[in-house]
C-alpha positions as CSV (number, residue, x, y, z in Angstrom):
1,X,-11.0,-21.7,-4.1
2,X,-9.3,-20.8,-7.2
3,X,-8.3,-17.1,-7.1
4,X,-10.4,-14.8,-9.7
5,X,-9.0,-14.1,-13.3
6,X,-10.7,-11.2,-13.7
7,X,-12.2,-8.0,-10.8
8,X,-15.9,-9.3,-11.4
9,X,-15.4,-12.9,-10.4
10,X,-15.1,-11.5,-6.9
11,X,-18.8,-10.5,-7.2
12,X,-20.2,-13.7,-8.1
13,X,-17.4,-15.8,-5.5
14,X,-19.0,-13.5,-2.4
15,X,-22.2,-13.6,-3.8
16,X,-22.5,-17.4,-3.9
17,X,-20.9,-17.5,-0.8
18,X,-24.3,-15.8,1.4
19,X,-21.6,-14.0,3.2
20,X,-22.7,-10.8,4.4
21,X,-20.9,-7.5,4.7
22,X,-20.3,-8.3,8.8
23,X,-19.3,-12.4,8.3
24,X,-15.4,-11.9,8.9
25,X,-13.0,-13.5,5.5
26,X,-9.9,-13.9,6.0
27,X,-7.0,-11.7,4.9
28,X,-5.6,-12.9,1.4
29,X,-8.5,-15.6,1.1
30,X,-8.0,-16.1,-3.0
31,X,-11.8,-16.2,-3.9
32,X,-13.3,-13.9,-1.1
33,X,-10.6,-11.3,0.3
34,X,-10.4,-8.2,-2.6
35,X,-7.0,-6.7,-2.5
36,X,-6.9,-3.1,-2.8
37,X,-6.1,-2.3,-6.5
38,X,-9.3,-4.9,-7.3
39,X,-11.4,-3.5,-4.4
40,X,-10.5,-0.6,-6.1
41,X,-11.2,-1.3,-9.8
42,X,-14.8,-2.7,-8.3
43,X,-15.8,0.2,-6.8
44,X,-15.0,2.7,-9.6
45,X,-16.6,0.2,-12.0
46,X,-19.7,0.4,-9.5
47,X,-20.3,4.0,-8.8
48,X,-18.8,6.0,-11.4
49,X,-21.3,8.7,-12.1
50,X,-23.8,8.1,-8.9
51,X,-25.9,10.8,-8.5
52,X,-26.1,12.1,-5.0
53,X,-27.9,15.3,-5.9
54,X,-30.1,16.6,-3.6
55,X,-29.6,13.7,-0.4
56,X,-29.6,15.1,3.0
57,X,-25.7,13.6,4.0
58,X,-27.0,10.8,6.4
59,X,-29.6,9.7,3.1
60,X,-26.1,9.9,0.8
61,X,-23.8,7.9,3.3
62,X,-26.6,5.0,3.5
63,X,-27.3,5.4,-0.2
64,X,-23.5,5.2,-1.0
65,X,-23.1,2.1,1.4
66,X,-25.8,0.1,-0.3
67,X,-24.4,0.8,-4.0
68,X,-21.0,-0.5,-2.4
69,X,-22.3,-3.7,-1.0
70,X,-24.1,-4.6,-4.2
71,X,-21.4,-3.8,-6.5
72,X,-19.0,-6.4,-4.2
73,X,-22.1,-8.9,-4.4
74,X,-22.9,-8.5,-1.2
75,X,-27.1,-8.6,0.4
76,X,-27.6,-5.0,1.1
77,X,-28.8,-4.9,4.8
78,X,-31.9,-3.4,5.6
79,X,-29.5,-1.4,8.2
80,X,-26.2,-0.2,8.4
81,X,-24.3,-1.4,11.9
82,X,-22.2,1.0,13.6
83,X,-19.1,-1.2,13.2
84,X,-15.6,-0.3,13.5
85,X,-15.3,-0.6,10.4
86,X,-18.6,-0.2,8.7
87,X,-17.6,-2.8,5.8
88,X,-16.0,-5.6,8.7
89,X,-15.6,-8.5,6.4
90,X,-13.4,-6.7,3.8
91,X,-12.1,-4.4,6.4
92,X,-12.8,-0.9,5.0
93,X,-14.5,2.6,5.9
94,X,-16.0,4.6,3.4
95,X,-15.9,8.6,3.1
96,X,-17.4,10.8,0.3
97,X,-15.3,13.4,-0.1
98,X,-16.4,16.9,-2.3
99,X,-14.0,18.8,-0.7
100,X,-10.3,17.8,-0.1
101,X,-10.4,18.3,3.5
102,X,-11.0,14.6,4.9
103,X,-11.7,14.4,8.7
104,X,-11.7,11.2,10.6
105,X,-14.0,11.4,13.9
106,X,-13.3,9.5,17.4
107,X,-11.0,7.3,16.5
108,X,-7.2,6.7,15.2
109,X,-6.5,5.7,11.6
110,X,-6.0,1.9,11.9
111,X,-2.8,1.2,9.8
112,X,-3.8,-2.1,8.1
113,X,-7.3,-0.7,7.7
114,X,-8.3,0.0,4.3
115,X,-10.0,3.5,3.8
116,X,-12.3,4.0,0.8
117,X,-12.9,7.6,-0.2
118,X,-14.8,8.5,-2.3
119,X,-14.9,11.5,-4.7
120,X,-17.8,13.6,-6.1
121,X,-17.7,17.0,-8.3
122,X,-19.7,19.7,-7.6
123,X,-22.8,18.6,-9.3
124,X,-22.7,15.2,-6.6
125,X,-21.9,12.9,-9.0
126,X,-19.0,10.1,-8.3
127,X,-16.0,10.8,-10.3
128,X,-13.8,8.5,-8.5
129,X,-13.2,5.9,-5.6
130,X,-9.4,5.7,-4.2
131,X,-8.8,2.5,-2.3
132,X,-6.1,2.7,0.0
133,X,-4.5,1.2,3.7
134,X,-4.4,3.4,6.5
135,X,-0.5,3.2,6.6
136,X,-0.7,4.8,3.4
137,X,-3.3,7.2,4.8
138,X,-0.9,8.6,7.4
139,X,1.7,9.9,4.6
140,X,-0.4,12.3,3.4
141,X,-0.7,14.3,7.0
142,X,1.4,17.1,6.8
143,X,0.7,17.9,10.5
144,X,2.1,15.5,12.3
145,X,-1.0,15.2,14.6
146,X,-1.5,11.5,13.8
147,X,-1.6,9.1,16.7
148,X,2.1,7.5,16.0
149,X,4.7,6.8,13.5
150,X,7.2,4.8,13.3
151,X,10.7,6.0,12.6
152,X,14.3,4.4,12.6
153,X,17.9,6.0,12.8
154,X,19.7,5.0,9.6
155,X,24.0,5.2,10.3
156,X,26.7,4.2,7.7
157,X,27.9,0.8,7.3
158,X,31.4,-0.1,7.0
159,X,31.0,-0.7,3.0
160,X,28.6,1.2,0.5
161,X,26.2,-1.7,0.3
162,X,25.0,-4.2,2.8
163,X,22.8,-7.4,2.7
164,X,21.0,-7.6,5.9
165,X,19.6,-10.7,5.7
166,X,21.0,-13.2,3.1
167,X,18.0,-15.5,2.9
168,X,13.8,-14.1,2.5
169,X,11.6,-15.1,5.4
170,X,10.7,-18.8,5.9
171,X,7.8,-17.9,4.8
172,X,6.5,-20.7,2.2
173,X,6.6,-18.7,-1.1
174,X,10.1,-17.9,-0.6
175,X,10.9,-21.0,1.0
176,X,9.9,-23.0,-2.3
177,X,12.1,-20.9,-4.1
178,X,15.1,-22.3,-6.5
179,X,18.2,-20.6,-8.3
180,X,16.5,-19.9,-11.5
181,X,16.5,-16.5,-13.0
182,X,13.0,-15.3,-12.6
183,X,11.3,-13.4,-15.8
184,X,9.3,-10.3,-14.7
185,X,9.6,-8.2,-18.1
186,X,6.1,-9.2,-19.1
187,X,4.8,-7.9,-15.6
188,X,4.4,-4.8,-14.4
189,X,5.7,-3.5,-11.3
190,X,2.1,-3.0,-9.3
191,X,0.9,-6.1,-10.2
192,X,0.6,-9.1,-7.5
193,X,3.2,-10.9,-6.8
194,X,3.6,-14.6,-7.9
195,X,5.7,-17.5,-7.0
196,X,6.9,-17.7,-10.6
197,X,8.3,-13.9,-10.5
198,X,9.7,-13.6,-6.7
199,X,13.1,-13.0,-6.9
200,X,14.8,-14.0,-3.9
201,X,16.2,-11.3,-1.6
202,X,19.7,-12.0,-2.5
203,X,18.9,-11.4,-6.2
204,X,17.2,-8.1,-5.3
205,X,19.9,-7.1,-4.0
206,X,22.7,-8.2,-6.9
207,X,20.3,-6.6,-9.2
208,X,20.1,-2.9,-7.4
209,X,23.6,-2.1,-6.0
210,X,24.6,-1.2,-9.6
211,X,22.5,1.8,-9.2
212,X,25.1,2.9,-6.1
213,X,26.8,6.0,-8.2
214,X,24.1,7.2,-9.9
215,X,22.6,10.4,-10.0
216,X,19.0,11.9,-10.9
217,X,17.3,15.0,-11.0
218,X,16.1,16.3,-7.2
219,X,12.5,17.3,-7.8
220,X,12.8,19.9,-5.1
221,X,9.8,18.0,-3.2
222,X,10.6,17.6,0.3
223,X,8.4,14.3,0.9
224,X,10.6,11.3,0.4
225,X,8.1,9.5,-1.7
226,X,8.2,12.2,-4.5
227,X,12.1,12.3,-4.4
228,X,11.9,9.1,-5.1
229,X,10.1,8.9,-8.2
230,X,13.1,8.7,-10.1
231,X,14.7,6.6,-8.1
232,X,11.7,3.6,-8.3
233,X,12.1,4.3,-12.2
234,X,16.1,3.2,-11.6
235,X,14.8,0.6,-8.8
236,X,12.6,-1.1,-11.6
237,X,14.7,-0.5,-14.5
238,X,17.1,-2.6,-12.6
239,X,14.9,-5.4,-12.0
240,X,14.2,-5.7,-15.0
241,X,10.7,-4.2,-16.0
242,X,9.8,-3.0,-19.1
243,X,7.9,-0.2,-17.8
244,X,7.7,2.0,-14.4
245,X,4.9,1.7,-12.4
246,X,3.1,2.8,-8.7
247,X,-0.2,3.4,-7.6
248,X,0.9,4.7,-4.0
249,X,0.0,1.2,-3.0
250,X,2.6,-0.4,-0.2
251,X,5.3,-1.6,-1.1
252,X,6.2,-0.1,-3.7
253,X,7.4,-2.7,-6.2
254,X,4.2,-4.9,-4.9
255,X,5.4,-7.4,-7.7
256,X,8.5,-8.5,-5.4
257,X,7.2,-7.0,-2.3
258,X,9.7,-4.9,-2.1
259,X,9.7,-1.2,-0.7
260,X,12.5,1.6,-2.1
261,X,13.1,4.5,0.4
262,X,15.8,7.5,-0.4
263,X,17.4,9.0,2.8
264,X,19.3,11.9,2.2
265,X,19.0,12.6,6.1
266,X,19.2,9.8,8.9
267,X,15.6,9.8,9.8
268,X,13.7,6.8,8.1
269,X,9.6,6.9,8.5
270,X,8.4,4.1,8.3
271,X,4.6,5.0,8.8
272,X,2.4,3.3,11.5
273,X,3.3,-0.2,10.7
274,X,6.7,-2.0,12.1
275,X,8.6,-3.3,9.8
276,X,8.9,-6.6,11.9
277,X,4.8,-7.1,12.1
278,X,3.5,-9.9,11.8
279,X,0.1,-8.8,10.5
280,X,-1.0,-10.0,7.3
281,X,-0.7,-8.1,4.6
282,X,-3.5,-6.7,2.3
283,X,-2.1,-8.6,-1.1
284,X,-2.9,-11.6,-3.0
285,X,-1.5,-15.0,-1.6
286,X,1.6,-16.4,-3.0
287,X,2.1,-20.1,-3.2
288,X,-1.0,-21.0,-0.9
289,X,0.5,-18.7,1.7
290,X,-0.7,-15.1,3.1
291,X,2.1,-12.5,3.2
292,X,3.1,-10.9,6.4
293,X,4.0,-7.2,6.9
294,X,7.4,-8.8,8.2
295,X,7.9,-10.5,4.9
296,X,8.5,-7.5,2.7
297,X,11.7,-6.7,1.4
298,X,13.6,-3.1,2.3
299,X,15.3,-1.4,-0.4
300,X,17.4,1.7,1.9
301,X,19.0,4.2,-0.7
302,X,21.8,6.6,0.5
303,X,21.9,9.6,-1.2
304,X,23.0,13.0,-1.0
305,X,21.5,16.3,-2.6
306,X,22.4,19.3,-3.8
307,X,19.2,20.6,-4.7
308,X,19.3,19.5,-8.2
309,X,21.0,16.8,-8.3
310,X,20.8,13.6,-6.2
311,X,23.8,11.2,-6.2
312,X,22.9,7.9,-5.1
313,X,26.0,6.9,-2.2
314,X,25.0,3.1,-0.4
315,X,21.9,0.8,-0.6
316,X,21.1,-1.6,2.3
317,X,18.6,-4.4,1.8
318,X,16.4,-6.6,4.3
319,X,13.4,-7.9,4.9
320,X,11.0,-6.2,7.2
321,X,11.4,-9.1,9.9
322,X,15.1,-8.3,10.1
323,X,14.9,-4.3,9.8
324,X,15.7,-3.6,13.3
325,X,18.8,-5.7,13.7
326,X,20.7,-3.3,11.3
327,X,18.6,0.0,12.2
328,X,17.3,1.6,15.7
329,X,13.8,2.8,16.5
330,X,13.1,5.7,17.5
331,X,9.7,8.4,17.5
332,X,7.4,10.4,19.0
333,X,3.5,9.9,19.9
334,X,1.0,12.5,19.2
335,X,-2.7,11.5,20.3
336,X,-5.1,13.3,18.7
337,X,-8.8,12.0,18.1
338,X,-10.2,14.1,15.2
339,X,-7.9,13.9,12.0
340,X,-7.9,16.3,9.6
341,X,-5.9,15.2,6.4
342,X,-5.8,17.2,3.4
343,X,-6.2,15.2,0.1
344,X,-3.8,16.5,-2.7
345,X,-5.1,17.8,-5.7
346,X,-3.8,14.6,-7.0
347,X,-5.0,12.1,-5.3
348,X,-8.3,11.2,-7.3
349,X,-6.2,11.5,-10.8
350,X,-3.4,8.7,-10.1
């Protein structure tokens, strides 16, 4: 099945289908899997200004769950299962959220989960639907009571910049690859990547070390992926983007799967996904093939700060399946079974 041109053509695809919200689709499937920034798109097109007013909260949840199966073209059920998750086939939760405090009962965030939250004002009315995986979930605790994270030790290298790994996975998209110089200035930096625009990993990495020597102003935020707003505005400058880009969506350049991380300390988190996992990916497919976790490219800036000024010192590239040949893991476990996480003022106005 051809994949859709446009977010609606995902409606009609499931709808013809007679798939229901519980038949299982495969990750990445290019007429029936919704990646995140469409799923998203969908759902704001769907229930922007729903009017909860005046539903007891079990009448609101089953209200809000039969809105969202229609608007993805799915049969409403006449009841709601109590799976984990309650959407199975496209593999997402949904929480309505009038307050920022979200809480997650009796069970772990699940990393390549996605979690659809849902935001009203205070006369009930949707104002906006985020769409988001659980990995990127995790970042915003600030209380370090989720169940684990990942984390690696990052040392200096003999030189300032390092390719890991020469060649990309042998994964098919990047396997089908030739020497031509890609053209991405027409794209932008979120959008899904394409066999036409995938630079290959040593190319990446030709293209970025330039930036080693650099500097940029230290926004004074201590979580890495707000210091490193500037430094994704460098990463896709370099690349050769027209434009900067990011939706909070992983990875961060999702156009050539590549992630950018600043280190000014030694610590790397890497969330609650391993680098080297082979899970599938919530993206698009890219040449007929589904796109592992392992398959992403790393992006490892060294930098140092002064507290308004960061100076960018070594850059070390690899893909995800080759992360831990070049840096050590290492972390803590907290178990905890009720998660509080505390949405940003933010988060429904990206």
């Amino acid at each position: 099945m051809a994949r859709p041109a446009r977010t609606k053509d995902y409606q009609e695809a499931i709808r013809r289908s007679g798939l229901t919200i519980y038949d299982p689709v495969v990750v990445g499937d290019p007429g029936l899997w919704i990646p995140a920034p469409e799923l998203e798109q969908l759902l704001n097109a769907g229930l922007g200004g729903l009017d909860l007013a005046r539903l007891p909260l079990r009448t609101r949840s089953k209200v809000v769950k039969q809105v969202v199966a229609k608007t993805l073209g799915y049969p409403i059920p006449t009841s709601f299962r109590k799976t984990q998750p309650r959407f199975p086939g496209q593999n997402f939760d949904t929480y309505v959220q009038k307050s920022n405090n979200l809480q997650i009962w009796n069970e772990e965030i699940a990393p390549t989960r996605r979690y659809v939250i849902i935001g009203v004002n205070a006369s009930d009315r949707v104002t906006c639907v985020r769409a988001i995986s659980g990995d990127t979930l995790s970042l915003l605790d600030t209380t370090g009571t989720l169940t684990q994270k990942y984390q690696a030790r990052l040392t200096q290298g003999p030189t300032a910049v390092e390719l890991v790994t020469r060649s990309d996975t042998d994964t098919l998209p990047f396997r089908r690859q030739t020497r031509e110089r890609r053209r991405i200035i027409d794209s932008a930096p979120t959008d899904p990547p394409t066999m036409e625009a995938l630079l290959p990993i040593q190319e990446v990495f030709d293209r970025l070390k330039p930036l080693v020597g650099e500097t940029f102003r230290d926004s004074g935020i201590l979580r890495e992926r707000n210091r490193g707003g500037t430094l994704h505005e460098l990463a896709c400058r370099a690349l050769g983007y027209a434009a900067y880009a990011d939706n909070g969506q992983f990875p961060d350049i999702r156009h050539q799967l590549l992630e950018v991380k600043l280190q000014t300390s030694p610590t790397i988190d890497l969330g609650l996904v391993r680098p080297d996992s082979k899970e599938l990916l919530d993206i698009n497919q890219v040449g007929g093939e589904q796109i592992r976790h392992c398959d992403v490219r790393y992006a490892v800036f060294l930098g140092s700060t002064d507290g308004s000024t960061v100076t960018l010192s070594g850059l070390i590239i690899t893909t995800g399946e080759g992360f831990f040949s070049r840096f050590s893991l290492f972390g803590g476990k907290v178990l905890n079974k009720k998660l509080q996480i505390r949405l940003p003022r933010s988060f429904f106005h990206v």
